[in-house]
Jmol script that loads the backbone (N, CA, C; Angstrom):
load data "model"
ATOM      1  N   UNK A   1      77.419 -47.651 104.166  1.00  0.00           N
ATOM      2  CA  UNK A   1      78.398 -47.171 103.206  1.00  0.00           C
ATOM      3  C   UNK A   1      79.534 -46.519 103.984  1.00  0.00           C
ATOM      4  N   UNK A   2      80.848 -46.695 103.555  1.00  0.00           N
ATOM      5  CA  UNK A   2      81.924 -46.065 104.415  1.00  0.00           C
ATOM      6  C   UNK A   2      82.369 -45.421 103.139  1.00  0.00           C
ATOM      7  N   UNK A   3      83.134 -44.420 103.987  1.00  0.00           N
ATOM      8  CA  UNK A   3      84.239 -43.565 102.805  1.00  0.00           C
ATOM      9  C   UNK A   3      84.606 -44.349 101.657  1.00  0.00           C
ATOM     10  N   UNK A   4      85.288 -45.207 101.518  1.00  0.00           N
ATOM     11  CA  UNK A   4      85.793 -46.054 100.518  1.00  0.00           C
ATOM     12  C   UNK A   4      84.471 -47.272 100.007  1.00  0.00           C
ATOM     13  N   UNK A   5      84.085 -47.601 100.262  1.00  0.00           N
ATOM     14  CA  UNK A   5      82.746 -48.851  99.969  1.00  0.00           C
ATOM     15  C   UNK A   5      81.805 -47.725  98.972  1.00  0.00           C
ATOM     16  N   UNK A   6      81.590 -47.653  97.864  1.00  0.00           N
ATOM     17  CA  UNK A   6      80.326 -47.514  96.707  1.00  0.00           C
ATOM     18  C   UNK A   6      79.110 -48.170  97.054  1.00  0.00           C
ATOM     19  N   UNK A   7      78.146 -47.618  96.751  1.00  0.00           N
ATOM     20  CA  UNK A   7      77.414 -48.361  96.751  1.00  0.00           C
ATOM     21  C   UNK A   7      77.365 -49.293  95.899  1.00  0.00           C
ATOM     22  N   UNK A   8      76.066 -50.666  96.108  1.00  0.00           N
ATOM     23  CA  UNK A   8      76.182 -51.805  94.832  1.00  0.00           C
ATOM     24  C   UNK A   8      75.308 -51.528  93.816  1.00  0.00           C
ATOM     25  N   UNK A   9      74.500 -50.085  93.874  1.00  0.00           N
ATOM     26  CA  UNK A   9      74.138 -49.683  92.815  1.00  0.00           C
ATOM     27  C   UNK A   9      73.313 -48.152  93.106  1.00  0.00           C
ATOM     28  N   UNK A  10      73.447 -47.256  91.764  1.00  0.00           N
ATOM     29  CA  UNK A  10      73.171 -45.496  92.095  1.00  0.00           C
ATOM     30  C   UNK A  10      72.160 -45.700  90.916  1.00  0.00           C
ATOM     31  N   UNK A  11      70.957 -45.270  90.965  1.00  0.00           N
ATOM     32  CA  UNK A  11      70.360 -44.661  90.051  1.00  0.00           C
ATOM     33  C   UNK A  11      69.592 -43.225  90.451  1.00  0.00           C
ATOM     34  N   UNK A  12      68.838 -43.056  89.689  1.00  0.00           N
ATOM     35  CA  UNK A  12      68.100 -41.322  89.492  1.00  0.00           C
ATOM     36  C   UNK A  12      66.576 -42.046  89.443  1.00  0.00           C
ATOM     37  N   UNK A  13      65.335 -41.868  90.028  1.00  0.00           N
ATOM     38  CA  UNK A  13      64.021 -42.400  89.951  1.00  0.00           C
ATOM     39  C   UNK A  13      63.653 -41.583  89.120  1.00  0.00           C
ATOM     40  N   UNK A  14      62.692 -41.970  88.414  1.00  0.00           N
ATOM     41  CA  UNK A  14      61.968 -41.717  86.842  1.00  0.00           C
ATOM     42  C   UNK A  14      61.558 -40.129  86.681  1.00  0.00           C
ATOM     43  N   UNK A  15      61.113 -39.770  87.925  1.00  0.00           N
ATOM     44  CA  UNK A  15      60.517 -38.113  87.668  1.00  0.00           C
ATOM     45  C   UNK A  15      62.320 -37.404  88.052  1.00  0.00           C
ATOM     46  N   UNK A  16      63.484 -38.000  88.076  1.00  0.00           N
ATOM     47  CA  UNK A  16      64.564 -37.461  88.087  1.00  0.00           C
ATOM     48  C   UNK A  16      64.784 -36.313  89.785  1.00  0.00           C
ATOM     49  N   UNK A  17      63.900 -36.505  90.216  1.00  0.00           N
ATOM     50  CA  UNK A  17      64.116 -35.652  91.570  1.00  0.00           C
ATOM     51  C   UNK A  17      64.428 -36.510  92.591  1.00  0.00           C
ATOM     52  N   UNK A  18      65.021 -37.861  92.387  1.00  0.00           N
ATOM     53  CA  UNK A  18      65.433 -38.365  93.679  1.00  0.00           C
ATOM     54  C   UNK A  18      67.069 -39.522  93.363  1.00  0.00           C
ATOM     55  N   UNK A  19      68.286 -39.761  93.851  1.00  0.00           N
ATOM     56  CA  UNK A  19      69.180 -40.326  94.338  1.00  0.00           C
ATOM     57  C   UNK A  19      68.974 -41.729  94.503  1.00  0.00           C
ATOM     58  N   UNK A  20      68.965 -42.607  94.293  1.00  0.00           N
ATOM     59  CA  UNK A  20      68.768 -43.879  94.688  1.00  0.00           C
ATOM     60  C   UNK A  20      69.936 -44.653  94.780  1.00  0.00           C
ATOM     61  N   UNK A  21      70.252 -44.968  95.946  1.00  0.00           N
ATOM     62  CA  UNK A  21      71.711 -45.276  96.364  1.00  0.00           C
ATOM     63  C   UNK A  21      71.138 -46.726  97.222  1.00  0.00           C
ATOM     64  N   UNK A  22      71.588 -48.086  96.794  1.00  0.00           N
ATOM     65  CA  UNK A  22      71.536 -49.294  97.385  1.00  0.00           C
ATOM     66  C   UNK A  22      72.947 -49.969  98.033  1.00  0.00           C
ATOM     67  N   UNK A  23      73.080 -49.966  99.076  1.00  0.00           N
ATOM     68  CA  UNK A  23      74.251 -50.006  99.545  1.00  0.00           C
ATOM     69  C   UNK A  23      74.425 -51.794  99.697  1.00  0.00           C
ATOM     70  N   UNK A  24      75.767 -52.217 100.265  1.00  0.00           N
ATOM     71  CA  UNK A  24      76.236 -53.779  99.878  1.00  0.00           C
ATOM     72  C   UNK A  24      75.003 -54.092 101.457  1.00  0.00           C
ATOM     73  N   UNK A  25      74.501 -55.599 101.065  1.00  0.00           N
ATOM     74  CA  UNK A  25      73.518 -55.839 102.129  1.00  0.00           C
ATOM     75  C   UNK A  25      72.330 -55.358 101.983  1.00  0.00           C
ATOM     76  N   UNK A  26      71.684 -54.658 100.942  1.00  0.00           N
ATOM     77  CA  UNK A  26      70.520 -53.963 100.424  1.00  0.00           C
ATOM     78  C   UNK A  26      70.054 -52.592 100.824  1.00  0.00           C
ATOM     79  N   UNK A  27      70.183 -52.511 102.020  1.00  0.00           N
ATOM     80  CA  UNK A  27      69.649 -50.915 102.618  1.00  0.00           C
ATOM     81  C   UNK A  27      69.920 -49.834 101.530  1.00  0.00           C
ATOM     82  N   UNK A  28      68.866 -49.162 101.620  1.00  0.00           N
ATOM     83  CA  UNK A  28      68.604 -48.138 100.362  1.00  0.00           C
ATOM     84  C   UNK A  28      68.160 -46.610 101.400  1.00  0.00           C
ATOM     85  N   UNK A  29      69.180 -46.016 100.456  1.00  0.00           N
ATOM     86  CA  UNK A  29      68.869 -44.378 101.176  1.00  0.00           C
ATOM     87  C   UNK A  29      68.485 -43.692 100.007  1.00  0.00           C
ATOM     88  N   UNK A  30      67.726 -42.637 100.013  1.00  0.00           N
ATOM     89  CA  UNK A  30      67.253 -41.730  98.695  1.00  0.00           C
ATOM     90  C   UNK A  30      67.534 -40.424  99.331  1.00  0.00           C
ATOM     91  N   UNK A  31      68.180 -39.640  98.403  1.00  0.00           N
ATOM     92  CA  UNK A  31      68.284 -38.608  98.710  1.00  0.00           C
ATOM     93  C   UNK A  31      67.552 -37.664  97.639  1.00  0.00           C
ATOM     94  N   UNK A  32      67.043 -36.286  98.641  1.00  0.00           N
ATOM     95  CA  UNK A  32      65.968 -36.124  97.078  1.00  0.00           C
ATOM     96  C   UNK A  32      67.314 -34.917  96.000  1.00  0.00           C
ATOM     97  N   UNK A  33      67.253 -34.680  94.929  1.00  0.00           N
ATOM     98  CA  UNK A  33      67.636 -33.401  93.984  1.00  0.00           C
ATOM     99  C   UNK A  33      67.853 -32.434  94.557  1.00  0.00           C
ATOM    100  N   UNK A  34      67.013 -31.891  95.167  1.00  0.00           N
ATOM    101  CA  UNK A  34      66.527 -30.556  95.730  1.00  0.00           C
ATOM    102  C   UNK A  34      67.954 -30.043  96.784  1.00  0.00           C
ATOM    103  N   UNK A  35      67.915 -31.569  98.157  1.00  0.00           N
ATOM    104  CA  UNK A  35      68.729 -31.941  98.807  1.00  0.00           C
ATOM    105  C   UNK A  35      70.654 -31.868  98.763  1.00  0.00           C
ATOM    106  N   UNK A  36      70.580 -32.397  97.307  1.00  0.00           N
ATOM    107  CA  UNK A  36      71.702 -32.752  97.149  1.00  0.00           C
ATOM    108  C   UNK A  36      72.117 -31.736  96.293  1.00  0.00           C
ATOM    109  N   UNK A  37      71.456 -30.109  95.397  1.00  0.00           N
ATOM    110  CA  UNK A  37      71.561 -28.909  95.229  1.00  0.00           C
ATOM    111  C   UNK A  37      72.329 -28.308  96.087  1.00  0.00           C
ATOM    112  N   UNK A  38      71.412 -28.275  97.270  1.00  0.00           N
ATOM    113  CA  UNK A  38      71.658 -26.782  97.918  1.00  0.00           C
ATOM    114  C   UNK A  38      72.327 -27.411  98.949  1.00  0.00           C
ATOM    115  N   UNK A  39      73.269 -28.687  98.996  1.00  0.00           N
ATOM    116  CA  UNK A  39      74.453 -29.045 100.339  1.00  0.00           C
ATOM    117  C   UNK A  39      74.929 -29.476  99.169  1.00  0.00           C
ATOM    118  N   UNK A  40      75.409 -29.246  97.814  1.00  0.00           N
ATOM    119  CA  UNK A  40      76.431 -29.728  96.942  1.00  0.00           C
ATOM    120  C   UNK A  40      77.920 -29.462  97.841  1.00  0.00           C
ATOM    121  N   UNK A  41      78.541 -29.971  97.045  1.00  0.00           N
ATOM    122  CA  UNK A  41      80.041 -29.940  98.110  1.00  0.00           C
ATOM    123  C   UNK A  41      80.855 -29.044  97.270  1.00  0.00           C
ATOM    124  N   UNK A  42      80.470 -28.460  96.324  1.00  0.00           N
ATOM    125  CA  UNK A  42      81.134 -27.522  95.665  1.00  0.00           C
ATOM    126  C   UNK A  42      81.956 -26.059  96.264  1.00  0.00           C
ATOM    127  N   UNK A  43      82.600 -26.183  95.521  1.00  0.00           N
ATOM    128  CA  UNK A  43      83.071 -24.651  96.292  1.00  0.00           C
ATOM    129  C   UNK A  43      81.782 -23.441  96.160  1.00  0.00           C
ATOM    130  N   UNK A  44      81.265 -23.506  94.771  1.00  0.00           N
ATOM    131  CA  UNK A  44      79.979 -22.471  94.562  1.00  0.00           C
ATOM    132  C   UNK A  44      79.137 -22.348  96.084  1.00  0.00           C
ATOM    133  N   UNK A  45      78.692 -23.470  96.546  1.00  0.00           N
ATOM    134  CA  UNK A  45      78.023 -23.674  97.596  1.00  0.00           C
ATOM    135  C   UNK A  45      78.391 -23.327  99.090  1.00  0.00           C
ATOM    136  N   UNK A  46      79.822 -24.440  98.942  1.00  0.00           N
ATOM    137  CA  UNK A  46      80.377 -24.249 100.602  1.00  0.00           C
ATOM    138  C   UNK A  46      81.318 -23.220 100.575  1.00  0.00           C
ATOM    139  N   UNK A  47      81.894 -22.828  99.983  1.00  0.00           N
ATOM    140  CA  UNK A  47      82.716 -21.455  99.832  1.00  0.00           C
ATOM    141  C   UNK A  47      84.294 -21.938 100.151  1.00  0.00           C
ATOM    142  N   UNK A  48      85.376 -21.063 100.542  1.00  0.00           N
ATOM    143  CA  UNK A  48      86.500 -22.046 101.246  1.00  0.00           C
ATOM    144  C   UNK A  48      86.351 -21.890 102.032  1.00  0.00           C
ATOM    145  N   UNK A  49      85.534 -21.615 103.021  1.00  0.00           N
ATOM    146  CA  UNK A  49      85.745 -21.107 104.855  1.00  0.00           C
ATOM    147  C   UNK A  49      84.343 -21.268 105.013  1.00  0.00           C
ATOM    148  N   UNK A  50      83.685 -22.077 106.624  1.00  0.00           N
ATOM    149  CA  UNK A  50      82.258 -21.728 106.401  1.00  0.00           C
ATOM    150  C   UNK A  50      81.617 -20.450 106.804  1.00  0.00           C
ATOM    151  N   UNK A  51      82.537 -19.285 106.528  1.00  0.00           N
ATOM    152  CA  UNK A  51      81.767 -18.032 106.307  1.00  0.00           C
ATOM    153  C   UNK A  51      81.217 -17.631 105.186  1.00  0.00           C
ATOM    154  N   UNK A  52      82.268 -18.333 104.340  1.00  0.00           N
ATOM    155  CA  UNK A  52      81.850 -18.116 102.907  1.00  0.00           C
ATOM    156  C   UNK A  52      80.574 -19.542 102.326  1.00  0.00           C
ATOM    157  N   UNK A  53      80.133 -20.059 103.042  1.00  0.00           N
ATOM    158  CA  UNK A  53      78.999 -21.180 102.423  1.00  0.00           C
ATOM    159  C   UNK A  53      77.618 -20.083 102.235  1.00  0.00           C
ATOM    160  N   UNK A  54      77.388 -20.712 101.458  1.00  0.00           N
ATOM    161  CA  UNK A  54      76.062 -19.698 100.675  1.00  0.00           C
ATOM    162  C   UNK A  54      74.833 -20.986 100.931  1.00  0.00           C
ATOM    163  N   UNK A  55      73.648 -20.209 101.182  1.00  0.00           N
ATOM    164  CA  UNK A  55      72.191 -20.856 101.555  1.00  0.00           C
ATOM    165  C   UNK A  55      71.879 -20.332 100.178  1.00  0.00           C
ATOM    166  N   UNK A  56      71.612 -21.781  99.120  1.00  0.00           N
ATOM    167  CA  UNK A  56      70.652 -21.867  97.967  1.00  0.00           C
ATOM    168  C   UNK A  56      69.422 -21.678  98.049  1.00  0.00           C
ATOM    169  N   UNK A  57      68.726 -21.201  97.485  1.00  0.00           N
ATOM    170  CA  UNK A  57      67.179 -21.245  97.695  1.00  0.00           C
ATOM    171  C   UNK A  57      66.136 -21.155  95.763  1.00  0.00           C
ATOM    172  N   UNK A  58      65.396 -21.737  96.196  1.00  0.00           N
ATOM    173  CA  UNK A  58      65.008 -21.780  94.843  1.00  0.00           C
ATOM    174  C   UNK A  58      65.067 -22.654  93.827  1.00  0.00           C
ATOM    175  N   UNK A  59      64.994 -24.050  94.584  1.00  0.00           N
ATOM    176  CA  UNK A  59      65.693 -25.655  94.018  1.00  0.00           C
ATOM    177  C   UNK A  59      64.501 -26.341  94.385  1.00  0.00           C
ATOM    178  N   UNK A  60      63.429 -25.933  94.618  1.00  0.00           N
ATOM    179  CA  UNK A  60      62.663 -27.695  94.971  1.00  0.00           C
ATOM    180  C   UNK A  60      62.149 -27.996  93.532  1.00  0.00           C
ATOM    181  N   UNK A  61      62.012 -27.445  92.597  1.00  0.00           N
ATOM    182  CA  UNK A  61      62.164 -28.155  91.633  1.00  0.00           C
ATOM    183  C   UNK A  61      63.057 -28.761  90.269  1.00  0.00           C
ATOM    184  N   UNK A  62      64.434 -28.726  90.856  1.00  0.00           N
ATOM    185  CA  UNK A  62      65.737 -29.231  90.594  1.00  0.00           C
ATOM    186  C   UNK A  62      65.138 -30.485  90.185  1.00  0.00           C
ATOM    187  N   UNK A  63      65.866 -31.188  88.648  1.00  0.00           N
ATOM    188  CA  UNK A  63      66.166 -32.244  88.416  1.00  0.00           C
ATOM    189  C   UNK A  63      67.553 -32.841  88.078  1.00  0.00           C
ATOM    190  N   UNK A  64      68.082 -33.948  88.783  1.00  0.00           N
ATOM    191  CA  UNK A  64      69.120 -34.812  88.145  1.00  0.00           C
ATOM    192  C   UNK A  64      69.345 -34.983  86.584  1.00  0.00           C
ATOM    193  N   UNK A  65      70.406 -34.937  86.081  1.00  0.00           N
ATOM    194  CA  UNK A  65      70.222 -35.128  84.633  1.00  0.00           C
ATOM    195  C   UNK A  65      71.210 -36.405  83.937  1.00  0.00           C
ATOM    196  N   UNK A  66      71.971 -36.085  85.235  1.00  0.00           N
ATOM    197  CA  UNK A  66      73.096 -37.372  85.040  1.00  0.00           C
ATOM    198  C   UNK A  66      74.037 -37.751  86.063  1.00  0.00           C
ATOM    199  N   UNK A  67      74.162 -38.963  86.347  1.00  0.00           N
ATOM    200  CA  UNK A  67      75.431 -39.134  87.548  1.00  0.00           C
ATOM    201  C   UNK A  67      76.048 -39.814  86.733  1.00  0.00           C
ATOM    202  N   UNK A  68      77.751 -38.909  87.055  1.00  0.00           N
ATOM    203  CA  UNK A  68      78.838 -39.588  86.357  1.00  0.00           C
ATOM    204  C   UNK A  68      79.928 -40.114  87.476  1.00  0.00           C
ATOM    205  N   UNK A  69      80.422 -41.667  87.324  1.00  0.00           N
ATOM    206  CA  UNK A  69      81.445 -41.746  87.948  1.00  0.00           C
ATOM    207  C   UNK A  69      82.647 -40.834  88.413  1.00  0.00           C
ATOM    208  N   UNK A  70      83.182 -40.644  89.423  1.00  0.00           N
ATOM    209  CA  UNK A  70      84.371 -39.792  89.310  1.00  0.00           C
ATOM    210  C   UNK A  70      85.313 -41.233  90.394  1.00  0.00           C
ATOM    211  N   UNK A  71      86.138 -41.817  89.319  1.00  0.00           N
ATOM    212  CA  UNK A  71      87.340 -42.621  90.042  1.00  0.00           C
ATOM    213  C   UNK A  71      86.767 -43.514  90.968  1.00  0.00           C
ATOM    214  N   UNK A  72      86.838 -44.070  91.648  1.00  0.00           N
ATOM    215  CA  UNK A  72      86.357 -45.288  92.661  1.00  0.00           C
ATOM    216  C   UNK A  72      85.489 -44.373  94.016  1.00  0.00           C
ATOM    217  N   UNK A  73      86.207 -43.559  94.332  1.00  0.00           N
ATOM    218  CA  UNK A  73      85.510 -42.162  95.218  1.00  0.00           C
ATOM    219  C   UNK A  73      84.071 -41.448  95.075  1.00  0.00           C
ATOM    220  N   UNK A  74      83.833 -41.508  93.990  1.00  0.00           N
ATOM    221  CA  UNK A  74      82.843 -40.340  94.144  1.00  0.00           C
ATOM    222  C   UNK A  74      81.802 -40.614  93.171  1.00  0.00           C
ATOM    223  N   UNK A  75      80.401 -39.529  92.741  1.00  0.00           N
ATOM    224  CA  UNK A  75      80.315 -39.173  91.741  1.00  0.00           C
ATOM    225  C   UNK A  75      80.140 -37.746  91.835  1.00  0.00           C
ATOM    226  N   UNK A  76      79.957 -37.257  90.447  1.00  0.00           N
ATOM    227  CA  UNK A  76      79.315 -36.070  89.680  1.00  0.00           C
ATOM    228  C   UNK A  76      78.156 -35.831  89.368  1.00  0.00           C
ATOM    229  N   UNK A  77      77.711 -35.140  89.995  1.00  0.00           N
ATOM    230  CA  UNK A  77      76.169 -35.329  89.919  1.00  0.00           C
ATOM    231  C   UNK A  77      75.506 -33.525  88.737  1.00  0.00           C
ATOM    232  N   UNK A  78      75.368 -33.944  88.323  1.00  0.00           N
ATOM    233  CA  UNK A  78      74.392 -33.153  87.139  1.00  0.00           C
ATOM    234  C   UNK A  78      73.497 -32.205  87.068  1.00  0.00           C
ATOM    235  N   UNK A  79      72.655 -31.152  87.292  1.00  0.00           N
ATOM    236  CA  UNK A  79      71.486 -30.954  87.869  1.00  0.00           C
ATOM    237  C   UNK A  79      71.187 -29.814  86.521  1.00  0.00           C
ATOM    238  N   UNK A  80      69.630 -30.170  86.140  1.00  0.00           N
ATOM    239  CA  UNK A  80      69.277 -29.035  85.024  1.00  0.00           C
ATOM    240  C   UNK A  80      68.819 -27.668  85.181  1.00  0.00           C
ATOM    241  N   UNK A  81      69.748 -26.988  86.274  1.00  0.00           N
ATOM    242  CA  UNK A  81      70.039 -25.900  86.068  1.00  0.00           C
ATOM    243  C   UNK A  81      71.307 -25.376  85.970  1.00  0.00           C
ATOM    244  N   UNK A  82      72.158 -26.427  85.507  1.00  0.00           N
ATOM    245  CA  UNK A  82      73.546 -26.991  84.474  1.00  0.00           C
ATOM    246  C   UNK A  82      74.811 -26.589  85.891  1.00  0.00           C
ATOM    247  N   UNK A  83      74.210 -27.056  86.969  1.00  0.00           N
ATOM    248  CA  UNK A  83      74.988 -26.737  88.208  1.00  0.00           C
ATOM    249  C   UNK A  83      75.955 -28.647  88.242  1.00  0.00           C
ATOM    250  N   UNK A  84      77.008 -28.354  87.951  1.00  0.00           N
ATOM    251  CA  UNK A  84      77.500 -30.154  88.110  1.00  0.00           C
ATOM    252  C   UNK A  84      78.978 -29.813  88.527  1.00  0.00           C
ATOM    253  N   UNK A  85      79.689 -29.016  89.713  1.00  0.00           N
ATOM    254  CA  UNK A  85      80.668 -28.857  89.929  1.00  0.00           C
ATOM    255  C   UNK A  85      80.951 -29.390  91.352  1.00  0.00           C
ATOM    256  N   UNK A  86      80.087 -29.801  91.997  1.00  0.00           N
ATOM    257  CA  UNK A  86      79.989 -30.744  93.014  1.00  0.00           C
ATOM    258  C   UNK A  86      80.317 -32.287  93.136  1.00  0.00           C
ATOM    259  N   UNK A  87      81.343 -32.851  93.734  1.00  0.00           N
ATOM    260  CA  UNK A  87      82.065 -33.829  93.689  1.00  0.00           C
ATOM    261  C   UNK A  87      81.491 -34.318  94.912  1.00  0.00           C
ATOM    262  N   UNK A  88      80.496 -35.461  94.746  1.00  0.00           N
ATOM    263  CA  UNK A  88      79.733 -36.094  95.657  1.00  0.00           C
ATOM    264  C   UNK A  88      81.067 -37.138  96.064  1.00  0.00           C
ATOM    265  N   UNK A  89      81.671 -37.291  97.645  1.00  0.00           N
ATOM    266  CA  UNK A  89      81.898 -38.700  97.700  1.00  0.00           C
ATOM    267  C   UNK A  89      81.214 -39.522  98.350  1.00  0.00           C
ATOM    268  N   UNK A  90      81.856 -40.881  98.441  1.00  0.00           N
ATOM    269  CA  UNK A  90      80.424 -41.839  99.326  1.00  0.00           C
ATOM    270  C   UNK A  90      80.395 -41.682 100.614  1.00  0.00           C
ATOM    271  N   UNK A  91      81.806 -40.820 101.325  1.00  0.00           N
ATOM    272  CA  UNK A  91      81.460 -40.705 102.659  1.00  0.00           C
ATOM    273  C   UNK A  91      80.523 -39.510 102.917  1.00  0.00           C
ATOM    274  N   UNK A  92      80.799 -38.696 101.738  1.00  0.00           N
ATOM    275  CA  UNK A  92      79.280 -37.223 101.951  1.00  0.00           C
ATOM    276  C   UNK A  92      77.625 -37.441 102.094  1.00  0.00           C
ATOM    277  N   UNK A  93      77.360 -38.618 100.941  1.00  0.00           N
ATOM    278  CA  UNK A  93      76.644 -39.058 100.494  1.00  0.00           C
ATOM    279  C   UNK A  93      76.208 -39.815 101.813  1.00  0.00           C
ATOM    280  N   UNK A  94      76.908 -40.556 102.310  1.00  0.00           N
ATOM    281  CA  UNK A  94      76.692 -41.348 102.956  1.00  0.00           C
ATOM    282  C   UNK A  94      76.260 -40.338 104.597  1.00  0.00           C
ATOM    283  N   UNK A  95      76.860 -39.391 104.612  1.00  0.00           N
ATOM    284  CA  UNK A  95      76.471 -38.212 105.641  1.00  0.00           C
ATOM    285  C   UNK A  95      75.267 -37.271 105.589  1.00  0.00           C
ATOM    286  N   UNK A  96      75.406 -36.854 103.976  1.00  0.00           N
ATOM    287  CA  UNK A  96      73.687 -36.616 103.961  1.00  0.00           C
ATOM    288  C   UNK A  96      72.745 -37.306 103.832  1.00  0.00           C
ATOM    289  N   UNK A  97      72.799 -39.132 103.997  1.00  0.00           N
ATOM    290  CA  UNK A  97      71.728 -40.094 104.159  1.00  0.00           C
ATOM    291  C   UNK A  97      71.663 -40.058 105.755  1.00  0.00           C
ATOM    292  N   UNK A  98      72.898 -40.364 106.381  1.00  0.00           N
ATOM    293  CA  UNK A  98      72.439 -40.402 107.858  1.00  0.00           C
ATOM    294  C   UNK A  98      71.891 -39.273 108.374  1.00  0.00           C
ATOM    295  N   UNK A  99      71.861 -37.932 108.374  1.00  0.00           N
ATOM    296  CA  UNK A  99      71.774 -36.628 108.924  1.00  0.00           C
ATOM    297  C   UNK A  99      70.976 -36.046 108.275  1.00  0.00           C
ATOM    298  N   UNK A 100      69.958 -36.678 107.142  1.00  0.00           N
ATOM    299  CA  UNK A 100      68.966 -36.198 106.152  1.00  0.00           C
ATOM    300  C   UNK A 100      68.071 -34.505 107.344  1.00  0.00           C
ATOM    301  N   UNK A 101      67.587 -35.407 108.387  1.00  0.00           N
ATOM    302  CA  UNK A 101      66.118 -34.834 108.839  1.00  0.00           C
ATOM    303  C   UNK A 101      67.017 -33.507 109.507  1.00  0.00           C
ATOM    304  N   UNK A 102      68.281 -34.055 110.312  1.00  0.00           N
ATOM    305  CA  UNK A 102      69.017 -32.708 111.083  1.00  0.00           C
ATOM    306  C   UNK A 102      69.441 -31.152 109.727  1.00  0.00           C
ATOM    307  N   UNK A 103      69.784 -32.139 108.875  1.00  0.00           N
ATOM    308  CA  UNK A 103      70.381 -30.990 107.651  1.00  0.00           C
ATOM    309  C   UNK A 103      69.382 -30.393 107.036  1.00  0.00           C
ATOM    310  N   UNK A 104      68.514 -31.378 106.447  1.00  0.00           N
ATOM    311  CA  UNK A 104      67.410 -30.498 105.796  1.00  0.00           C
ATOM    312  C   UNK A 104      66.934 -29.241 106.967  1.00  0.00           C
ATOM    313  N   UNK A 105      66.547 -29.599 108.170  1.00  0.00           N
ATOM    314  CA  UNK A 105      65.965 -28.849 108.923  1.00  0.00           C
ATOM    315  C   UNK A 105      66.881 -27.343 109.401  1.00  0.00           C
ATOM    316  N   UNK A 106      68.176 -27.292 109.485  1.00  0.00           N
ATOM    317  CA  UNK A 106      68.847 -26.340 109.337  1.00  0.00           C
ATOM    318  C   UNK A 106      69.365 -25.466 108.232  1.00  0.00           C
ATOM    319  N   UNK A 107      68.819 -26.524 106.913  1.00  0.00           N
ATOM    320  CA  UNK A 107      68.753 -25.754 106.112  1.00  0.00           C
ATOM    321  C   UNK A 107      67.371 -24.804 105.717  1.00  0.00           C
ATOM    322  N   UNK A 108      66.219 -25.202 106.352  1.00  0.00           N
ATOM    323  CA  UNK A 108      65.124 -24.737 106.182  1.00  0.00           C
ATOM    324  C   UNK A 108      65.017 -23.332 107.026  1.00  0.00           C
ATOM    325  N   UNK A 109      65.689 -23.331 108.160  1.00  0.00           N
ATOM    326  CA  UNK A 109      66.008 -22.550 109.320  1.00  0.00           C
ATOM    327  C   UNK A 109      66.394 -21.206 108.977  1.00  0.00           C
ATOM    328  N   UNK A 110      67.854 -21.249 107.943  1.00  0.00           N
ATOM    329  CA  UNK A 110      68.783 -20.923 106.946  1.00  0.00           C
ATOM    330  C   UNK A 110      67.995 -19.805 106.030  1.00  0.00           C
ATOM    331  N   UNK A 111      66.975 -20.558 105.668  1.00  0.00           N
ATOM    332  CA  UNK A 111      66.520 -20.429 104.115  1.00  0.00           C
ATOM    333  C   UNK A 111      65.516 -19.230 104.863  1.00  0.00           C
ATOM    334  N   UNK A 112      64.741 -19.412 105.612  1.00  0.00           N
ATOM    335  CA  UNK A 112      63.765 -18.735 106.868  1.00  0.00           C
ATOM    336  C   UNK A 112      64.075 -17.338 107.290  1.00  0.00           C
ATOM    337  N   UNK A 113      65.596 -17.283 107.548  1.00  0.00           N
ATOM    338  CA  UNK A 113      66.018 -16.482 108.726  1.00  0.00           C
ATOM    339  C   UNK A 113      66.787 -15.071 107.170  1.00  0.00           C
ATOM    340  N   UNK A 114      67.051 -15.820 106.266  1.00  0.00           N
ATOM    341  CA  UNK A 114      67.479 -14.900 104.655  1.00  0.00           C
ATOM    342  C   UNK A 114      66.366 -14.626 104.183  1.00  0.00           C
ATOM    343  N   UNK A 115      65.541 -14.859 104.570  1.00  0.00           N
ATOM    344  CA  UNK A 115      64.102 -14.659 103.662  1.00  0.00           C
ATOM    345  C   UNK A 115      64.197 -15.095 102.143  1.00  0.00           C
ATOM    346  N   UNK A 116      64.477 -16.448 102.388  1.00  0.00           N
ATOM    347  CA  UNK A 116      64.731 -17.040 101.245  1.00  0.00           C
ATOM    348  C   UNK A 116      63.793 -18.213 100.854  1.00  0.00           C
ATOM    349  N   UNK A 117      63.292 -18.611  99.607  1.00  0.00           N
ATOM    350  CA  UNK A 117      62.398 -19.644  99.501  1.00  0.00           C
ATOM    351  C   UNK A 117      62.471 -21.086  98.740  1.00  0.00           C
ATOM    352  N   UNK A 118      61.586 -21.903  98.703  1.00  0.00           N
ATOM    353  CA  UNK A 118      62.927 -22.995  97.803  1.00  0.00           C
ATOM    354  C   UNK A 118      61.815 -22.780  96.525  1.00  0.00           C
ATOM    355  N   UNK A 119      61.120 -22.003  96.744  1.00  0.00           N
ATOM    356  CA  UNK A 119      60.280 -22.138  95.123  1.00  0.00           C
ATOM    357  C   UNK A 119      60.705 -21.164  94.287  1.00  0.00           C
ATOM    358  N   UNK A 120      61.134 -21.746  93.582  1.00  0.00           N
ATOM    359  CA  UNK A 120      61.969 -20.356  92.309  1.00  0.00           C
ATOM    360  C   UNK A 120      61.277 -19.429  92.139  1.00  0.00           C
TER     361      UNK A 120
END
end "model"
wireframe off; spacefill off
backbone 0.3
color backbone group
């Protein structure tokens, strides 16, 4: 997936905690809910400066509720703890599929070092 290229198809898997992104050529990345919470691209999250990015905690049981198109760029992704101000694009998306194991793991680090937990 590049910045501009969509995938050829997005869904949400049935228990709603996972991303399902099939890119042109088939390769499939999943990203889980939880994931795509607490690295939303929102300002709530990343702040304007990364002094101001805030470590979420308290999401592993986050569900998807809806992905909405946003323009050829992006989507909107939903989450039922009515958090949907995060403007996913496909090159983000496409950054937290490649960098899954490095990000999660610094976010766990993060979450560790605040004494913070992901279980509500």
């Amino acid at each position: 997936m590049t910045a501009s290229q969509p995938p050829e198809e997005i869904r949400v898997s049935p228990d709603r905690q996972t991303l399902i992104l099939v890119q042109p050529g088939g390769t499939r990345d999943e990203l889980s809910a939880e994931m795509l919470r607490v690295m939303s691209p929102s300002a709530e999250v990343q702040g304007h400066s990364p002094e101001q990015r805030k470590t979420i905690g308290g999401k592993r049981d986050v569900r998807i509720t809806d992905v909405r198109p946003i323009g050829r760029y992006a989507v909107r992704i939903v989450f039922d703890d009515r958090h949907d101000s995060g403007i996913y694009s496909w090159s983000y998306l496409a950054e937290l599929a490649r960098d899954a194991a490095q990000r999660w793991q610094t976010y766990l680090d993060e979450l560790a070092a605040k004494g913070l937990r992901r279980d509500p």
